[in-house]
TORTOR-640627 format. One line per field, with one value per atom (N, C-alpha, C, CB): x, y, z; atom name; residue in three letters. Coordinates in steps of 0.1 Angstrom, whole numbers, plus 5000, padded with zeros to 4 digits. Glycine has a CB too. Example, Ala and Ser with C-alpha at 12.3 -4.5 7.8 and 13.67 -1.06 7.14 Angstrom:
BEGIN
xx <- (5132 5123 5132 5113 5128 5137 5129 5141)
yy <- (4943 4955 4967 4955 4978 4989 5000 4994)
zz <- (5078 5078 5078 5090 5071 5071 5079 5057)
atom <- (N CA C CB N CA C CB)
res <- (ALA ALA ALA ALA SER SER SER SER)
This chain:
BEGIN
xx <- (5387 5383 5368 5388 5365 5349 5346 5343 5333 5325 5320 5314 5321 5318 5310 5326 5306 5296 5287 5303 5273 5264 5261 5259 5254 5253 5244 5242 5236 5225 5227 5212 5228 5233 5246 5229 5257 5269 5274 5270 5263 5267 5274 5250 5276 5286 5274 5296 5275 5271 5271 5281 5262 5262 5272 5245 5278 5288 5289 5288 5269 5267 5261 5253 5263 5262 5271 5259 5282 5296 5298 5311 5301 5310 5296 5323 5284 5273 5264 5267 5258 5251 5255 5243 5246 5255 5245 5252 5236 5228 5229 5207 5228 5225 5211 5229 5204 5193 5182 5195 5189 5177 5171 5178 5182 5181 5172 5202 5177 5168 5155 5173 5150 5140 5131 5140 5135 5133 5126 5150 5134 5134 5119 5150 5125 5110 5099 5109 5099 5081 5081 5076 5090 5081 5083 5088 5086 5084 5075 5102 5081 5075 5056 5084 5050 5034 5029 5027 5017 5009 5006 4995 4997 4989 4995 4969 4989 4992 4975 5007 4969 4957 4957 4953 4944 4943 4934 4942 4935 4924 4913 4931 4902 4891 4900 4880 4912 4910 4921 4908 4927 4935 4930 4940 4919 4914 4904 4908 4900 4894 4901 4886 4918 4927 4927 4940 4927 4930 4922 4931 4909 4893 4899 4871 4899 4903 4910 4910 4925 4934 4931 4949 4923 4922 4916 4920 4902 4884 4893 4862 4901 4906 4918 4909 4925 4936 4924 4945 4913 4908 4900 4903 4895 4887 4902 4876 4912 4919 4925 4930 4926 4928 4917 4931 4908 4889 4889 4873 4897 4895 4880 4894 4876 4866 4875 4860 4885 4892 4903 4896 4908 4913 4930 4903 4942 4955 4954 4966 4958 4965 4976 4959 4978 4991 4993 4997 5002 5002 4989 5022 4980 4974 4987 4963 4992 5005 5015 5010 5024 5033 5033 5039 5025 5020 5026 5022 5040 5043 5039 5040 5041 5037 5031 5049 5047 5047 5038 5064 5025 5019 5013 5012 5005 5001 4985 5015 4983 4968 4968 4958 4964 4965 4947 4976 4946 4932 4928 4936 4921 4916 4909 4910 4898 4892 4891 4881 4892 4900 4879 4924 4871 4852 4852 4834 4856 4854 4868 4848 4863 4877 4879 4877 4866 4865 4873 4848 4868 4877 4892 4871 4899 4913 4922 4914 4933 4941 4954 4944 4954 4969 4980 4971 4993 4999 5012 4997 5023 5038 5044 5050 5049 5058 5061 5074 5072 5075 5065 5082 5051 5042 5033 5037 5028 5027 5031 5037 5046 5052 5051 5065 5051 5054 5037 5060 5024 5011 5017 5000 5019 5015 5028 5012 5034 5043 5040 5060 5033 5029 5015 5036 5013 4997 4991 4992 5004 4998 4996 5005 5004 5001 4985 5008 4987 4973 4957 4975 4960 4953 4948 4953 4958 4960 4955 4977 4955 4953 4940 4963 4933 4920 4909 4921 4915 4908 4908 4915 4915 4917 4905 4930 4898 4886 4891 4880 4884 4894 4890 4882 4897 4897 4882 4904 4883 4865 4866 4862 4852 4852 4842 4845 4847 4846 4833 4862 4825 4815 4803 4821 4800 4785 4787 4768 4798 4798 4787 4818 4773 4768 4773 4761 4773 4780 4771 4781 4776 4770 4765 4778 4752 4745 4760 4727 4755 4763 4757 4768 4765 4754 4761 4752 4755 4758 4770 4749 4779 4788 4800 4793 4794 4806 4806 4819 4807 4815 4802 4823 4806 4799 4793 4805 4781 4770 4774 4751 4781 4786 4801 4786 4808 4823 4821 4831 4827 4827 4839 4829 4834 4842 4847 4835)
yy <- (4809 4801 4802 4786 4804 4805 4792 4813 4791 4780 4781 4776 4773 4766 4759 4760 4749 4736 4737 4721 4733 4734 4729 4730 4731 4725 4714 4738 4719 4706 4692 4711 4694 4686 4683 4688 4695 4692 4694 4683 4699 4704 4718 4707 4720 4733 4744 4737 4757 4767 4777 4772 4783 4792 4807 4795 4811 4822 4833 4828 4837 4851 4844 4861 4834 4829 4828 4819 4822 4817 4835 4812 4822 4831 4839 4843 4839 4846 4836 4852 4827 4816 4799 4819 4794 4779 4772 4768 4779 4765 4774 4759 4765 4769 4771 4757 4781 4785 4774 4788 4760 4752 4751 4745 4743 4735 4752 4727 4763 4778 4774 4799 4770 4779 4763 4789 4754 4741 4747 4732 4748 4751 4762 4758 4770 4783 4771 4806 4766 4761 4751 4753 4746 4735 4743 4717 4752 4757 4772 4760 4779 4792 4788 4797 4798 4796 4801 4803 4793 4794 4807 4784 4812 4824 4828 4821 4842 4847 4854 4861 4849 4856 4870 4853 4876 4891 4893 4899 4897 4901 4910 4908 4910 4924 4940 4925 4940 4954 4959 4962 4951 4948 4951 4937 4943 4945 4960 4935 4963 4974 4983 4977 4986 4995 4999 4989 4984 4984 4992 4972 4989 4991 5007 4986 5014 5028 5033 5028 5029 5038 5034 5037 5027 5027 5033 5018 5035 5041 5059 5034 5060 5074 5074 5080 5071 5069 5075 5047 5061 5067 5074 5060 5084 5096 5111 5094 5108 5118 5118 5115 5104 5104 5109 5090 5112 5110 5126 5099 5135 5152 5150 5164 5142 5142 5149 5125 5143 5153 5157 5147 5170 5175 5178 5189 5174 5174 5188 5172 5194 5201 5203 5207 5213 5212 5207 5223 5204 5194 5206 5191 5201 5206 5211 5201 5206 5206 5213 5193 5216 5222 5235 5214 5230 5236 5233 5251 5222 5213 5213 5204 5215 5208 5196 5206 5188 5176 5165 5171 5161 5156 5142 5163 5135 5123 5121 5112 5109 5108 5102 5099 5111 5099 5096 5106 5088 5079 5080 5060 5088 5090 5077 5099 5074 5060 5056 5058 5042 5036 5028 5017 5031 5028 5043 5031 5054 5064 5071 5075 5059 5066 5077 5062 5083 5096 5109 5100 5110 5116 5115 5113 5122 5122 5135 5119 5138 5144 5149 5136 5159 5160 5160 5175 5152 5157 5153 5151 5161 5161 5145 5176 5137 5123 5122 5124 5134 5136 5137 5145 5148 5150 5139 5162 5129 5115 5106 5111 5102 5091 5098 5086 5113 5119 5115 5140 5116 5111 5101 5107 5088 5077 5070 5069 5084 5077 5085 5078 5097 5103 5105 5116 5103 5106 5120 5100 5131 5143 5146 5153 5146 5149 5149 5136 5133 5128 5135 5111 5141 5152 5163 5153 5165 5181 5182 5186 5169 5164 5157 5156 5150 5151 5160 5149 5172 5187 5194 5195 5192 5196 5191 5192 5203 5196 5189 5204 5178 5164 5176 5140 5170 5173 5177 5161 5189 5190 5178 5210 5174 5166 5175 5145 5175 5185 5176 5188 5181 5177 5169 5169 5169 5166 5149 5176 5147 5129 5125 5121 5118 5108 5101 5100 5104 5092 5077 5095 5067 5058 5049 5052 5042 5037 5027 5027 5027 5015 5000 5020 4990 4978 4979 4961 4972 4974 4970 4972 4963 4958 4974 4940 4984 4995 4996 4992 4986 4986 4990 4968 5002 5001 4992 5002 4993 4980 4974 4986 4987 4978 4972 4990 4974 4966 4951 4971 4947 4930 4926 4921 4913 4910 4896 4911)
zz <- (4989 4978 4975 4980 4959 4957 4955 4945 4963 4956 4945 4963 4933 4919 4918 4914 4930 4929 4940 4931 4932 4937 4953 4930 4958 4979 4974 4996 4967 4966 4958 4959 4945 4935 4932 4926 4935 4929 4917 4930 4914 4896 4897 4886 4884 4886 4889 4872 4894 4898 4884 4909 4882 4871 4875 4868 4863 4865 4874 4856 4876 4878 4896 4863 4896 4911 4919 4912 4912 4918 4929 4900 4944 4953 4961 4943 4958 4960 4968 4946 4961 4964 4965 4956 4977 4977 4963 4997 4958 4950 4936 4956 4929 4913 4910 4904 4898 4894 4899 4880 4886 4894 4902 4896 4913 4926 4937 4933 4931 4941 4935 4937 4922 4918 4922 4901 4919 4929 4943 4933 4953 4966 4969 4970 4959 4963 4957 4950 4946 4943 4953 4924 4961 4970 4982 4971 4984 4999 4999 5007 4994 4990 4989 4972 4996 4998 4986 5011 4985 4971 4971 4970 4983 4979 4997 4973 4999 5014 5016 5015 5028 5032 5032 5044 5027 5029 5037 5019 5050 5062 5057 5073 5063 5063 5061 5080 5075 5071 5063 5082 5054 5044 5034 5044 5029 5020 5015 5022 5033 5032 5030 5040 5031 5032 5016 5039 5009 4996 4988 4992 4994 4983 4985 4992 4996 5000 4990 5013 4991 4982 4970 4985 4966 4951 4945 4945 4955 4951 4954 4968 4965 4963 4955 4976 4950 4941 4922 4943 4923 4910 4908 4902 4917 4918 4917 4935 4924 4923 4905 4936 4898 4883 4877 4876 4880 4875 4876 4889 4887 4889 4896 4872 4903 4915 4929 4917 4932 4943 4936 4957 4947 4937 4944 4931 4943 4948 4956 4935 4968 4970 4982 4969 4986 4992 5004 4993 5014 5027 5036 5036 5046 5050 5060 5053 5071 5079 5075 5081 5067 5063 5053 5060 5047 5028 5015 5026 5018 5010 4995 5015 4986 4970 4970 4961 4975 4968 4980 4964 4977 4984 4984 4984 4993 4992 5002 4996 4996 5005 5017 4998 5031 5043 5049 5058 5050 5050 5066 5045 5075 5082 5089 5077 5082 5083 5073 5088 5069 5052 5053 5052 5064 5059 5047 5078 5054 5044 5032 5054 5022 5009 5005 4995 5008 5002 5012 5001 5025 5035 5039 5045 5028 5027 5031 5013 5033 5039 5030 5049 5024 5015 5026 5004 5029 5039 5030 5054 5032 5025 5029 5034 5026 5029 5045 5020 5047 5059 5068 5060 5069 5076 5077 5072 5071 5066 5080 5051 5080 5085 5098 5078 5102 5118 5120 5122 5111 5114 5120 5103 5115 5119 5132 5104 5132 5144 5158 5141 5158 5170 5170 5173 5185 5187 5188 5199 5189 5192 5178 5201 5173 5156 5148 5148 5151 5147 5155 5150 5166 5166 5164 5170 5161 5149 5133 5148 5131 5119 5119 5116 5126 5129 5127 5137 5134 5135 5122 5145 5113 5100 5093 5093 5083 5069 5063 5059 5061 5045 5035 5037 5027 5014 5007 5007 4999 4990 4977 4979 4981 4963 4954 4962 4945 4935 4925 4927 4916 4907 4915 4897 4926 4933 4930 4923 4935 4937 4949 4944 4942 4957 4964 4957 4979 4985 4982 5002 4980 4982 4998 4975 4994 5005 5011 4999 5026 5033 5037 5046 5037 5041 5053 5033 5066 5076 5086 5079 5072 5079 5074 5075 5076 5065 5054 5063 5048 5032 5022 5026 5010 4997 4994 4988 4990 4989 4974 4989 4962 4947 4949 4931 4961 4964 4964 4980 4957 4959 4969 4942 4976 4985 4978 5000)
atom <- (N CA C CB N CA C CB N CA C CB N CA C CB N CA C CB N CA C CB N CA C CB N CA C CB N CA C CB N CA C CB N CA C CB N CA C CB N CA C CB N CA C CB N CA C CB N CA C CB N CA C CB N CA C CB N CA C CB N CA C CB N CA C CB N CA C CB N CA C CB N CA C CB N CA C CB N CA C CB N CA C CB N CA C CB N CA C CB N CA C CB N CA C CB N CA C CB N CA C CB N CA C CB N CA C CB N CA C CB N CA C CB N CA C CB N CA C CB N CA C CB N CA C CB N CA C CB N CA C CB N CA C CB N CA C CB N CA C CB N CA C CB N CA C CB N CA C CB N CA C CB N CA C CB N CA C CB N CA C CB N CA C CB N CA C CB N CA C CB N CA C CB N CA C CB N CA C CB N CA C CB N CA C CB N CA C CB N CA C CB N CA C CB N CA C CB N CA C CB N CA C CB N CA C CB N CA C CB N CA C CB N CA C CB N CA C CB N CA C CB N CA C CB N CA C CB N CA C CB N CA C CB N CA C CB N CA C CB N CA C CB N CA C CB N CA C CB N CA C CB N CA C CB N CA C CB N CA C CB N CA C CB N CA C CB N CA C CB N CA C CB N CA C CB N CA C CB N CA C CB N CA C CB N CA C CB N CA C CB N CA C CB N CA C CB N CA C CB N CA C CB N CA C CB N CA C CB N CA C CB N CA C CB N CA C CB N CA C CB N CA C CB N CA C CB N CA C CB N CA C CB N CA C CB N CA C CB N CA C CB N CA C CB N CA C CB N CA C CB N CA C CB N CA C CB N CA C CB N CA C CB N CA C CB N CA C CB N CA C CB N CA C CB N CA C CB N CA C CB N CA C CB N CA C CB N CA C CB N CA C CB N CA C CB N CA C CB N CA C CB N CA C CB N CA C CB N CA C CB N CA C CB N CA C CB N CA C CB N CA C CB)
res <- (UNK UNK UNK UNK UNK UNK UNK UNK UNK UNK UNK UNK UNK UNK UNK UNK UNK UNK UNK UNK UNK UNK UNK UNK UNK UNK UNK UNK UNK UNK UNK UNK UNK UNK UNK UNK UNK UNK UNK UNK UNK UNK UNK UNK UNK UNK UNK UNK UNK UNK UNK UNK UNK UNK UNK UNK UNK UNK UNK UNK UNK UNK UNK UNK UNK UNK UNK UNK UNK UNK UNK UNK UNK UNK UNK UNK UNK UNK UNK UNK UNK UNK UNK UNK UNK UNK UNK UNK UNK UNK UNK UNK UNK UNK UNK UNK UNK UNK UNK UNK UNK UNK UNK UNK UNK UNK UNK UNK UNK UNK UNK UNK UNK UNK UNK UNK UNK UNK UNK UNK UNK UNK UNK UNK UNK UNK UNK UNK UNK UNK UNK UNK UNK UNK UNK UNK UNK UNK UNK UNK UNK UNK UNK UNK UNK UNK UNK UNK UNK UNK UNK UNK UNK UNK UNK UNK UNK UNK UNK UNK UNK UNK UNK UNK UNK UNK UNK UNK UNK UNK UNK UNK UNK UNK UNK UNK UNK UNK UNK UNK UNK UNK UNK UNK UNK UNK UNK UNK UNK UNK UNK UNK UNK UNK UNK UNK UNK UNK UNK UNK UNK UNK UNK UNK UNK UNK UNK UNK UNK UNK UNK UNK UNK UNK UNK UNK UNK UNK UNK UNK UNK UNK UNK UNK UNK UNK UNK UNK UNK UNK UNK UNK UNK UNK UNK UNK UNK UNK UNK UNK UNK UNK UNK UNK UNK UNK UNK UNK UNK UNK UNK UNK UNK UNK UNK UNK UNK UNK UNK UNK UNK UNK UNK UNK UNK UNK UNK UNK UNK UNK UNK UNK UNK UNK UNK UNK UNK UNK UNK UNK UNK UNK UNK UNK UNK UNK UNK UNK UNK UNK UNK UNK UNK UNK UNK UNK UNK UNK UNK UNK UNK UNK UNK UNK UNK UNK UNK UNK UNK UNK UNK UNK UNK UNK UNK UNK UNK UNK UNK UNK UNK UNK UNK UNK UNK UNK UNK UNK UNK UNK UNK UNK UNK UNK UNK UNK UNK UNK UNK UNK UNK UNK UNK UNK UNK UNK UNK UNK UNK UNK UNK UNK UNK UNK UNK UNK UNK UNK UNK UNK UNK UNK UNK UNK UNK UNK UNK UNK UNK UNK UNK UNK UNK UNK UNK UNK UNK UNK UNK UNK UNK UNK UNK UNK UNK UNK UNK UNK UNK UNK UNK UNK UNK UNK UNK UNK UNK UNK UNK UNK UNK UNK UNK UNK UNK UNK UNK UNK UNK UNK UNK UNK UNK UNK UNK UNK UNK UNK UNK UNK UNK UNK UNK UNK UNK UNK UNK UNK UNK UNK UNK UNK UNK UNK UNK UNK UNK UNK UNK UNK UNK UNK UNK UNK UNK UNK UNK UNK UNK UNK UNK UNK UNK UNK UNK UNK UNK UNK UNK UNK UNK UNK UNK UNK UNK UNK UNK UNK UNK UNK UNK UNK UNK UNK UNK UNK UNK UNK UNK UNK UNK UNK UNK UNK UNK UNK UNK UNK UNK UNK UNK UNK UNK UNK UNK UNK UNK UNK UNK UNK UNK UNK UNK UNK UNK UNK UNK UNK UNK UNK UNK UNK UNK UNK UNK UNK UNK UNK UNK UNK UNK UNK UNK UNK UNK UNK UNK UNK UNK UNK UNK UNK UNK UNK UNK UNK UNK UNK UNK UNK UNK UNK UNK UNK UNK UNK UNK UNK UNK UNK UNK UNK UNK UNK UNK UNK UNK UNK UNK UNK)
């Protein structure tokens, strides 16, 4: 037998609920705003992860670095892996697969270490550091 009525109130259940869920739209969307957290903290090196793939995400749109093939395999289809996420610029083309074996074996990540990052192309200055790491124009 499907449930029709709500757990909470007792009202009827909406159509596309029925048999799925004990509460109706309401009484859920109720429940998440009084329990569901306002906001969720973002740590230092979270944040610094973030500043990383973006400052390298918009230089790779910009043709400051430049896409190529997995260093590891020789792959096409490639992605960015972040060495040290203090330096955005020092990046790694590695295939999806060659990616996820990085970050699950340590011998890998030796071999991959030893490899040149990526060239950046058009004489980008690095920028000064303040002493805690981070780009001195990054806002925190």
């Amino acid at each position: 037998m499907r449930k029709t009525t709500c757990s909470k109130c007792g009202g009827p259940m909406e159509e596309s609920r029925v048999g799925k869920y004990g509460y109706c739209k309401k009484c859920h969307a109720k429940n998440m705003r009084d329990n569901r957290p306002k906001w969720t903290p973002v740590y230092f090196e979270e944040k610094q992860k973030m500043r990383a793939r973006s400052r390298s995400r918009d230089y790779v749109n910009k043709g400051y670095i430049v896409k190529e093939r997995c260093v590891l395999c020789g792959k096409k289809d490639t992605e960015v892996h972040h060495r040290d996420y203090a330096d955005p610029l020092n990046v790694l083309w590695v295939c999806k697969d060659c990616h996820a074996a990085i970050h699950k074996a340590h011998e890998l990540i030796k071999i991959v270490n030893s490899k040149p990052a990526a060239p950046i192309i058009k004489g980008i200055k690095r920028r000064k550091r303040k002493s805690d790491g981070m780009p001195s124009d990054i806002q925190r």
